[in-house]
C-alpha positions in Angstrom: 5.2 -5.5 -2.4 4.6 -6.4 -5.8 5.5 -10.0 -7.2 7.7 -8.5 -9.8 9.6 -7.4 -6.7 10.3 -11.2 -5.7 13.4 -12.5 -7.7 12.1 -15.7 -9.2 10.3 -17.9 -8.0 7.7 -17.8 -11.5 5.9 -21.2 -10.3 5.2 -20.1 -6.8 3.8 -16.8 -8.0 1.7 -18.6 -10.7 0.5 -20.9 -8.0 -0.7 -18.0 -5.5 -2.0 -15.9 -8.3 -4.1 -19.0 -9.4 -5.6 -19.4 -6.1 -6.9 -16.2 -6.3 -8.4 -16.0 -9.7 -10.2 -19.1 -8.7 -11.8 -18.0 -5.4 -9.5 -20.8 -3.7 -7.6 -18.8 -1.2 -6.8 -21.9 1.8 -7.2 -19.9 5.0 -3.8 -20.9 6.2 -1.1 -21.0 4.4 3.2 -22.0 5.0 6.0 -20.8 3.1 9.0 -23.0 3.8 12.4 -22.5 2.3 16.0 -21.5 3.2 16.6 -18.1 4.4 17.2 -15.7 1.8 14.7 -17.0 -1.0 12.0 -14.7 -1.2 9.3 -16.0 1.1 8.4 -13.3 3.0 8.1 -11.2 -0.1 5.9 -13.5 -1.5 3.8 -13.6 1.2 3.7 -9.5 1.2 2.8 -9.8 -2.7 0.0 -12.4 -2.5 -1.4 -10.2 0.6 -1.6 -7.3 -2.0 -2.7 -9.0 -4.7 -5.1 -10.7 -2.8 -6.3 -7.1 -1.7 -6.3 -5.3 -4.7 -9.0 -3.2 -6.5 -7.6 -3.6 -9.3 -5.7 -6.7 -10.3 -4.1 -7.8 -13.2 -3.4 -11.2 -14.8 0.1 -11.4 -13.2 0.3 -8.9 -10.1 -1.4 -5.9 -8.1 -2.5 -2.5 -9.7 -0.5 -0.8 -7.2 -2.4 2.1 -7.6 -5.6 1.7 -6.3 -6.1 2.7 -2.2 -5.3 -0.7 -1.0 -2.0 -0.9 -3.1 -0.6 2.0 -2.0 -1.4 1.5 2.1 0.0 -1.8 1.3 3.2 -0.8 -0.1 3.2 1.4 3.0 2.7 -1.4 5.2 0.1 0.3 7.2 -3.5 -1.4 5.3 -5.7 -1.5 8.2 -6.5 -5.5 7.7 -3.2 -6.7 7.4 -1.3 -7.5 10.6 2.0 -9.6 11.6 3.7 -11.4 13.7 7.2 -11.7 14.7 10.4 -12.5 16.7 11.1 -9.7 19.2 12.9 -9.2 22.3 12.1 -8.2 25.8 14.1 -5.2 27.0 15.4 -5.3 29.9 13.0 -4.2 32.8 10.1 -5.2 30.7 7.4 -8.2 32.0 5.7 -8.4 28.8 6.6 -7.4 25.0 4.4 -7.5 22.3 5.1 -7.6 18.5 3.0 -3.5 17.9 5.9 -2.2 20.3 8.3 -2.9 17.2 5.9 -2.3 14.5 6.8 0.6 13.2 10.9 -1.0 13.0 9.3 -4.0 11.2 7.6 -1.7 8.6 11.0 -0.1 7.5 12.9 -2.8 8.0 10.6 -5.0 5.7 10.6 -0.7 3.2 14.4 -0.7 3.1 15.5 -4.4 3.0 13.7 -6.7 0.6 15.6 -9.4 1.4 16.7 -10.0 5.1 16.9 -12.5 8.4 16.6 -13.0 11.5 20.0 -11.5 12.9 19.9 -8.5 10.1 16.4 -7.7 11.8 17.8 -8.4 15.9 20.8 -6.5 14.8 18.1 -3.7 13.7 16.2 -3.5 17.1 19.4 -3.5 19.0 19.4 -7.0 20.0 21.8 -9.1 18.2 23.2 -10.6 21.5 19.3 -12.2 22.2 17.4 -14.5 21.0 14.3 -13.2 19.4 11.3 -15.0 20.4 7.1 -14.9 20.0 6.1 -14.2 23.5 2.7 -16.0 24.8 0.7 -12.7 25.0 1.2 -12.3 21.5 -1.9 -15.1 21.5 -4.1 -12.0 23.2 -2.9 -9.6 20.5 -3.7 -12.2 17.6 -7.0 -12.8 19.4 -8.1 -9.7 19.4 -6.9 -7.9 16.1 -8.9 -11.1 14.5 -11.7 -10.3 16.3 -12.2 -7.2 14.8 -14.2 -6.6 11.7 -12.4 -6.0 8.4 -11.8 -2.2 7.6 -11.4 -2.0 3.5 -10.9 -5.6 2.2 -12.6 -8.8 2.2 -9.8 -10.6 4.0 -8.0 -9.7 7.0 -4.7 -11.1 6.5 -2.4 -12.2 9.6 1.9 -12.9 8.1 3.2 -14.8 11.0 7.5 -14.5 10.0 9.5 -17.4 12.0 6.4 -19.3 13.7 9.0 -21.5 15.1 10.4 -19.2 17.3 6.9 -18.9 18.8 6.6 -19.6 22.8 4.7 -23.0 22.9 1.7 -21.3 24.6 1.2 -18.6 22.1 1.5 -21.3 19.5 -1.0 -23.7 21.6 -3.5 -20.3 21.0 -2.8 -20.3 17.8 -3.7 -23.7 17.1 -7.2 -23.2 18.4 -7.6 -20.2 15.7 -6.6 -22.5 13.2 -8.7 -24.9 13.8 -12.2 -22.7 13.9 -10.5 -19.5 11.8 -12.6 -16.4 11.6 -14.6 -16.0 8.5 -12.3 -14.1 5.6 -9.3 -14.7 7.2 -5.8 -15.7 6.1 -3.2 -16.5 7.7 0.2 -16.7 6.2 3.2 -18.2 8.1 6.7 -18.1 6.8 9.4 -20.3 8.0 13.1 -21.0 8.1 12.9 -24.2 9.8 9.1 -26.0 9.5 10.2 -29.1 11.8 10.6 -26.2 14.8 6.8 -25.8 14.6 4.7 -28.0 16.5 3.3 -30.8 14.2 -0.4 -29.9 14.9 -0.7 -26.2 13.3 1.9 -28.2 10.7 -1.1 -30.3 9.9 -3.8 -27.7 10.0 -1.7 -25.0 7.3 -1.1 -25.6 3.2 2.6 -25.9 2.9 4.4 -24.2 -0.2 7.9 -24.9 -0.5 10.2 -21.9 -2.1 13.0 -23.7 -3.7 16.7 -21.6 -3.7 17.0 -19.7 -6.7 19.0 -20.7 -9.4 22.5 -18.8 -10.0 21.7 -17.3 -13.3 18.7 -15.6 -11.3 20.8 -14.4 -8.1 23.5 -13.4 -11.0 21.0 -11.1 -12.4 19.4 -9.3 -9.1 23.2 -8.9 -8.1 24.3 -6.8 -11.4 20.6 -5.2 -10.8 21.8 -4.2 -7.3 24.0 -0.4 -7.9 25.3 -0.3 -4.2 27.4 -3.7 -5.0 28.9 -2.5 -8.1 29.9 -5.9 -9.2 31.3 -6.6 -12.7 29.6 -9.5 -14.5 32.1 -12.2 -13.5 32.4 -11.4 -10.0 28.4 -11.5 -9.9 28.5 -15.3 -11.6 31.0 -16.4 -8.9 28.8 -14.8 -5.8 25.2 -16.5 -7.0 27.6 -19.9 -7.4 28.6 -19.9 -4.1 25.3 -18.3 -2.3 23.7 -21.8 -2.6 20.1 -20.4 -3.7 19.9 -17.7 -1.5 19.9 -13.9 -1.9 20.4 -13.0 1.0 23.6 -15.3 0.9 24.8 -13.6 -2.1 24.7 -10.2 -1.0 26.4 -10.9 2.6 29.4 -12.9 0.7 29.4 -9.6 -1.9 29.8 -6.9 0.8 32.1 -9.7 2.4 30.4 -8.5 5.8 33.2 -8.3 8.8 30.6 -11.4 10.7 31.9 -14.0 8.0 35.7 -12.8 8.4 35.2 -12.9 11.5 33.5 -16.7 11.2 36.6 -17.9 9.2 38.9 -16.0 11.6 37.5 -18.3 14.3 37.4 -21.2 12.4 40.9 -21.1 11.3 42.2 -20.5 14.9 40.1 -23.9 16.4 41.6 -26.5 13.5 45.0 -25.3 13.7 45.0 -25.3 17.1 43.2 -28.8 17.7 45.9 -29.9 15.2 49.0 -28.7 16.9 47.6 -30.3 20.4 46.7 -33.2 18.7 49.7 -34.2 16.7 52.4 -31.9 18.6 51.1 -32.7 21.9 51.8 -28.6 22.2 50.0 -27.9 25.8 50.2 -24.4 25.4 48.1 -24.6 22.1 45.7 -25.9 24.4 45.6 -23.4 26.9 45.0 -21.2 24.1 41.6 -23.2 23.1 40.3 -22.9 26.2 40.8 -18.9 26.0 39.1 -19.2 22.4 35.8 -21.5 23.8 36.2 -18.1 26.7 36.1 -15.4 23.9 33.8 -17.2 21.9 31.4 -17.5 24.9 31.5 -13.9 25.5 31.7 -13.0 22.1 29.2 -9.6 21.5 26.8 -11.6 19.0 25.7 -13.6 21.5 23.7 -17.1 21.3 22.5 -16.3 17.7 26.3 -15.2 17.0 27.6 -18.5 18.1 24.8 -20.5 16.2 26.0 -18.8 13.1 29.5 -19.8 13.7 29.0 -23.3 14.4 26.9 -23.1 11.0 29.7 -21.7 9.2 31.7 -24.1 10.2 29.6 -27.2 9.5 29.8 -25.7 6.0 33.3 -25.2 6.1 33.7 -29.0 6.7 31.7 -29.8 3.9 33.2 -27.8 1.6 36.6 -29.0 2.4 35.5 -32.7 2.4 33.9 -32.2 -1.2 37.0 -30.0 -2.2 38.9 -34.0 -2.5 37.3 -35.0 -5.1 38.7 -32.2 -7.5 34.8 -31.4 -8.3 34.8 -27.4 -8.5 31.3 -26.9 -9.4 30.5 -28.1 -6.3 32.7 -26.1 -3.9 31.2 -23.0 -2.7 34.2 -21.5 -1.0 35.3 -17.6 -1.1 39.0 -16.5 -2.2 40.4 -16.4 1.6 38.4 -19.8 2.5 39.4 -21.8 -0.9 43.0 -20.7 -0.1 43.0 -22.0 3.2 41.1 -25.5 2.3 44.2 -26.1 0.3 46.3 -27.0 3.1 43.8 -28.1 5.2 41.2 -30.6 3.3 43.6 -33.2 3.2 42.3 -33.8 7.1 38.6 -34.0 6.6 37.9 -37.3 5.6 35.7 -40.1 5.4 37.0 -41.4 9.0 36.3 -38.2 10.5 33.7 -35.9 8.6 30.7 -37.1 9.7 31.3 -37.3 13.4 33.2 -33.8 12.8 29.2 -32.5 11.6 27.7 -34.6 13.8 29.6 -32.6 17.1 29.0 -28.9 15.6 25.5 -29.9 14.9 25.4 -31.0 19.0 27.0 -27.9 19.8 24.8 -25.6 18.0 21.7 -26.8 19.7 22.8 -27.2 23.0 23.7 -23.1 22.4 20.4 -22.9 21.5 19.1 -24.5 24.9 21.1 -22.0 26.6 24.0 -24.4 28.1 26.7 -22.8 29.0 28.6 -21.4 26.3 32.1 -22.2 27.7 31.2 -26.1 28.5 29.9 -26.0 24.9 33.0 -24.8 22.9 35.8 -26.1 25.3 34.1 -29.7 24.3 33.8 -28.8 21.0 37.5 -28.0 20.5 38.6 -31.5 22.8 36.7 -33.4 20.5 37.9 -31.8 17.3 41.6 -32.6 18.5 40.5 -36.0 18.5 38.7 -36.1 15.1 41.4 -34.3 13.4 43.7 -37.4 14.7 41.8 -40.1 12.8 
């Protein structure tokens, strides 16, 4: 991975490249940002750089023999870490038993998260997680003397979905690293990581990228095949994120399927709420069922109940008439027109405030039925005030 590979993200790449032209390299090392920015990427560049033979001012050679096992994925001193799930029948899992998916997942998809990559290893209804005896693995790959380079470099992707005893481990590594070592975690969501390897790692923050940037890696992008104007209106909406942009452009069936759901709750809420229709609710409590057992699973219902806290946002903001800050698609900017009018300031905040509760009690595995059926009798109530 090269840095000219990572869409933006100049003072970053300045920043990394500077750390290595000064012999400054700190030994562990957080990229934070929203999904979708280019962290992981980054991560994969500095590696190589870091690496490299043959280095220039502004990025690898990409030639030399470390370049091109890098670009492979397959350098003998770099190593990763990442979610993964535990088939069924299996006591133990470890992250080299998906290795070689990793590598061509990272090969064919520059820019991707955590479902994209479940959904790639079969397991989009689970939740991928770092398993403790990934600590042994980590352990013992660091142990090991460095093959080609001066650095053996460890890219831990989604630390915070570590198990707290692998993360414990990893603490203690941390704290008395091996000599040349670098360890590079990449994170979604930094407060998920336990404040002690929070305090013993550099944080970088990756900013979104600006629209005139996504703009430009969409028209780049020949599989999308979108005109100029249609590009403009995807990197306005994508709020900073690639990966954003290009679900919205393929308009991929989970976000239909998102507004689909979405759609069905208020209108229903609405019609028990201010009809007093009873069979309306009877059909809630089929769509908390449905939703419940949906095939997507926990991570499939967490991505809902984000949707929709952005859905309530947008069609709050939508009242003030402001459209440079409404990121809505054609479908959900048609539908906000009707319905904004009842998200207000009496209700929106509490509205976010119960999908936020809902999301992470799916994400403590309570029951999925108990979640939405609550959901849907509070949102009745809400969509009263």
């Amino acid at each position: 991975m090269y840095f000219s590979d990572v869409i933006g993200q100049d003072e970053i790449k300045a920043r990394l490249i500077r750390s290595v032209k000064q012999g400054r390299v700190p030994h562990a090392q957080l990229l934070t940002g929203p999904e979708g920015v280019g962290k992981l990427g980054l991560a994969l560049a500095y590696a190589q750089y870091i690496c490299c033979e043959n280095r220039s001012e502004s990025d690898s050679c990409g030639i030399c023999p470390s370049c091109l096992k890098y670009q492979k994925l397959e350098h003998p001193d770099l190593h990763f870490v990442f979610p993964v799930i535990k088939p069924a029948g299996r006591t133990s899992v470890i992250c080299d038993d998906f290795i070689g998916d990793f590598r061509r997942m990272i090969l064919g998809n520059r820019y991707f998260g955590l479902n994209d990559w479940l959904a790639f290893i079969g397991g989009d209804a689970k939740q991928g997680l770092i398993y403790a005896n990934e600590s042994e693995e980590i352990l013992r790959k660091l142990s090991l003397k460095t093959y080609e380079s001066d650095y053996k470099v460890m890219i831990i992707w989604l630390p915070e979905k570590m198990n707290i005893a692998c993360a414990n481990k990893l603490l203690k590594i941390l704290e008395e690293p091996p000599e040349k070592t670098l360890f590079l975690l990449v994170s979604n969501a930094p407060d998920e990581i336990i404040a002690t390897i929070l305090s013993r790692t550099q944080q970088i923050k990756v900013s979104a990228l600006i629209p005139a940037q996504l703009s430009q890696a969409l028209l780049r992008d020949e599989e999308l095949k979108l005109s100029e104007s249609e590009a403009n209106f995807v990197a306005r909406i994508a709020r900073g994120s690639y990966l954003n942009a290009v679900r919205i452009a393929k308009e991929n069936d989970e976000n239909k399927i998102n507004f689909d759901r979405f759609v069905q709750l208020m209108r229903l809420a609405w019609q028990v709420g201010n009809r007093k229709d009873h069979a309306a609710l009877k059909t809630l409590r089929r769509w908390s069922e449905d939703l419940a057992a949906s095939p997507g699973g926990r991570e499939g219902q967490k991505n809902f109940l984000a949707y929709s806290q952005r859905m309530i946002r947008e069609n709050f903001v939508l009242r003030f008439a402001e459209s440079e800050i409404n990121y809505m698609a054609g479908n959900e900017s048609d539908f906000a027109q009707r319905f904004s009018p009842f998200i207000h300031e009496r209700n929106v905040e509490e509205l976010m405030n119960e999908f936020d509760l809902a999301e992470r009690h799916i994400e403590q595995n309570v029951s999925g039925k108990m979640v939405f059926f609550d959901l849907a009798l509070k949102t009745i109530m809400l969509l009263k005030k």
